[in-house]
C-alpha positions in Angstrom: 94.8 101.4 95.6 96.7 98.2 96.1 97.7 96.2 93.1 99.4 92.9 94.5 100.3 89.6 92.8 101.0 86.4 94.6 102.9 83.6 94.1 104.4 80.2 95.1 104.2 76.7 94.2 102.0 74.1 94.8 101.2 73.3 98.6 103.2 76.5 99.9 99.7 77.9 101.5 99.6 80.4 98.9 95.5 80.4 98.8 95.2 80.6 102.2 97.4 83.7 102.4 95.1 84.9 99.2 92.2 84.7 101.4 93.5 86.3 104.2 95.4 89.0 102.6 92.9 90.1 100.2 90.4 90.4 103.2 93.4 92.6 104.9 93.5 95.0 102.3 89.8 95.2 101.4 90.9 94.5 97.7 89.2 91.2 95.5 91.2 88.0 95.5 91.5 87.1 91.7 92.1 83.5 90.7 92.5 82.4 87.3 91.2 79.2 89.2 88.1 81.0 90.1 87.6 82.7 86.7 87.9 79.4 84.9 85.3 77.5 86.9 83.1 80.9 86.8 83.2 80.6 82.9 82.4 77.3 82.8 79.3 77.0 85.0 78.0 80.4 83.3 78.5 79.0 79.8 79.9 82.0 78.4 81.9 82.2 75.2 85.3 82.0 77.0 83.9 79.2 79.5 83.3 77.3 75.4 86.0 77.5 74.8 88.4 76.8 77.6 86.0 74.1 78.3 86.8 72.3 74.6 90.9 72.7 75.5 90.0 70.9 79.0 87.9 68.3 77.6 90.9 67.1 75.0 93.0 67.7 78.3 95.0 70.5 77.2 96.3 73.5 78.8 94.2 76.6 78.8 96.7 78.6 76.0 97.8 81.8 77.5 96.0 83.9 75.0 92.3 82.6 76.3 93.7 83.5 80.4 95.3 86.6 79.4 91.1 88.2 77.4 89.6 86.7 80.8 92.1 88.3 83.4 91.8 91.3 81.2 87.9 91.4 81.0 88.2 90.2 84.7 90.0 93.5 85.7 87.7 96.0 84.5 85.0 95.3 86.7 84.3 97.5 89.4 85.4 95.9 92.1 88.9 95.0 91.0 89.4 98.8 89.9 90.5 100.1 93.0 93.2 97.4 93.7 93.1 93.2 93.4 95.2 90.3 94.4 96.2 88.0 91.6 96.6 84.6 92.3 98.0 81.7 89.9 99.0 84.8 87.3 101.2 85.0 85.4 102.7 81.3 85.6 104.8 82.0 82.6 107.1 84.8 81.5 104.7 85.4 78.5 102.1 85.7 80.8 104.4 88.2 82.2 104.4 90.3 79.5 100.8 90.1 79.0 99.7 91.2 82.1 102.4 94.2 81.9 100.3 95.3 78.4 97.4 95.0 80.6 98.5 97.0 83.3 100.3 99.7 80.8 96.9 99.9 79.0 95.1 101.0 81.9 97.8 103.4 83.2 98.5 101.5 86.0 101.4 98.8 87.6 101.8 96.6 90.5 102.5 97.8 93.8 104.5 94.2 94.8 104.7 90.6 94.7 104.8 88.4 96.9 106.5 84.8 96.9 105.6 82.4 99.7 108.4 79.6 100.3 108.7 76.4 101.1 110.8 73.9 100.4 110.0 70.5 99.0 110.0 67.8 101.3 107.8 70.3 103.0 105.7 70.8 100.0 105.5 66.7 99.2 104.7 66.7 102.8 101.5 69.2 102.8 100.1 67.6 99.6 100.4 63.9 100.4 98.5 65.3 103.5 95.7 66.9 101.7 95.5 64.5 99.0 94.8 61.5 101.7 92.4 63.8 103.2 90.8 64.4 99.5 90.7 60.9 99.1 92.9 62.0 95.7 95.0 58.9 94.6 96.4 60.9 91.5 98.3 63.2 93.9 102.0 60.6 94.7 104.9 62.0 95.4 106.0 61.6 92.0 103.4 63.6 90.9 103.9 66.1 93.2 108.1 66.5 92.6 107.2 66.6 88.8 104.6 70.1 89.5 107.9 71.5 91.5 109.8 70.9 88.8 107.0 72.3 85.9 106.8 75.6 88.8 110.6 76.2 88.7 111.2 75.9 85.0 108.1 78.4 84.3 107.6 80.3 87.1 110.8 80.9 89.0 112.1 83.0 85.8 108.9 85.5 86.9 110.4 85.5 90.0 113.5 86.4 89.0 112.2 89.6 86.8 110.0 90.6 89.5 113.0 90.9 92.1 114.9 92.7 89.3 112.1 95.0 89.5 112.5 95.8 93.3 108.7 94.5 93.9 109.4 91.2 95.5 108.9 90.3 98.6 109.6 86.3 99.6 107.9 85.2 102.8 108.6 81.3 104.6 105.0 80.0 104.0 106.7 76.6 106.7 105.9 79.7 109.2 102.7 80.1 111.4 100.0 81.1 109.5 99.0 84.5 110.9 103.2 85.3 111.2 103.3 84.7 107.1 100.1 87.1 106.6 101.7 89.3 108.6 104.8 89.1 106.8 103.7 89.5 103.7 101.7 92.7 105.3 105.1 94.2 106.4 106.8 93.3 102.9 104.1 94.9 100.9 104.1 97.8 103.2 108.2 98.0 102.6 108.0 98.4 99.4 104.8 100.7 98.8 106.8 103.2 100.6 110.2 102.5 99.3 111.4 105.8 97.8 
């Protein structure tokens, strides 16, 4: 079983690297992404009610992410490992998903942090968002999400290296060396002692 959560900011190439690394170690690729479209287009009662938050254009609160990464791990095919992807965000998120894990008797085997710095980051997104045709993605805009990512997120980090279960890989690197990067990291500390 291989229990692995990923994260980096915005433009890092962290969903490539979900792709490719969930398909390396046969697990599911969970994105709270994913599960939100998912629940929208199937109308469910979660999809009503995250859809009500995104129509006033508000955040999703943590409590509604938290019951649908819960539900979402107790399927079958996430019971024998998964890759998260975009969770937690927040240190509260954090905890949640540690009462999660607890509950089912369970933890993470490690987390991995792709890298990239921000000029390279601004770079990538300016890129994607001319080839998206997506006028609302400006530099500003951009700098602003790196700034939201290391006042939420970065404190995650920060526990998860306390933890011994982080692994930081360069995502400026080729893409098959980061995959295989992240591989040996994950490997490192499966089998650390």
């Amino acid at each position: 079983m291989t229990r692995i959560l990923l994260m980096g900011p915005p433009g890092s190439g962290k969903g490539t690297q979900a792709r490719r690394l969930s398909g390396q170690l046969h697990i599911p690729e969970i994105s709270t992404g994913d599960m939100f479209r998912s629940h929208l287009a199937n109308g469910s009662p979660l999809g009503r009610e995250i859809k009500e938050f995104l129509d006033a254009g508000n955040l999703v609160p943590d409590n509604l992410t938290t019951a649908m990464l819960r539900e979402r791990l107790q399927e079958r095919d996430a019971r024998d490992g998964f890759l998260l992807d975009g969770y937690p965000r927040t240190v509260s998120q954090m905890d949640d998903l540690d009462g999660i894990l607890d509950a089912a008797g369970t933890r993470l085997d490690a987390v991995v942090e792709i890298t990239a710095h921000d000029d390279e980051i601004v770079r990538r997104l300016l890129l994607r968002s001319d080839a998206e045709g997506r006028s609302d993605d400006t530099e500003d805009v951009i700098r602003h999400r790196l700034e939201l990512y290391r006042q939420e997120t970065e404190p995650v980090i920060e526990r998860y290296g306390r933890r011994a279960l982080l692994v930081s890989v360069d995502g400026t690197a080729d893409m098959d060396a980061v995959t295989v990067s992240a591989l040996q990291g994950i490997e490192a500390i499966r089998t650390q002692p």
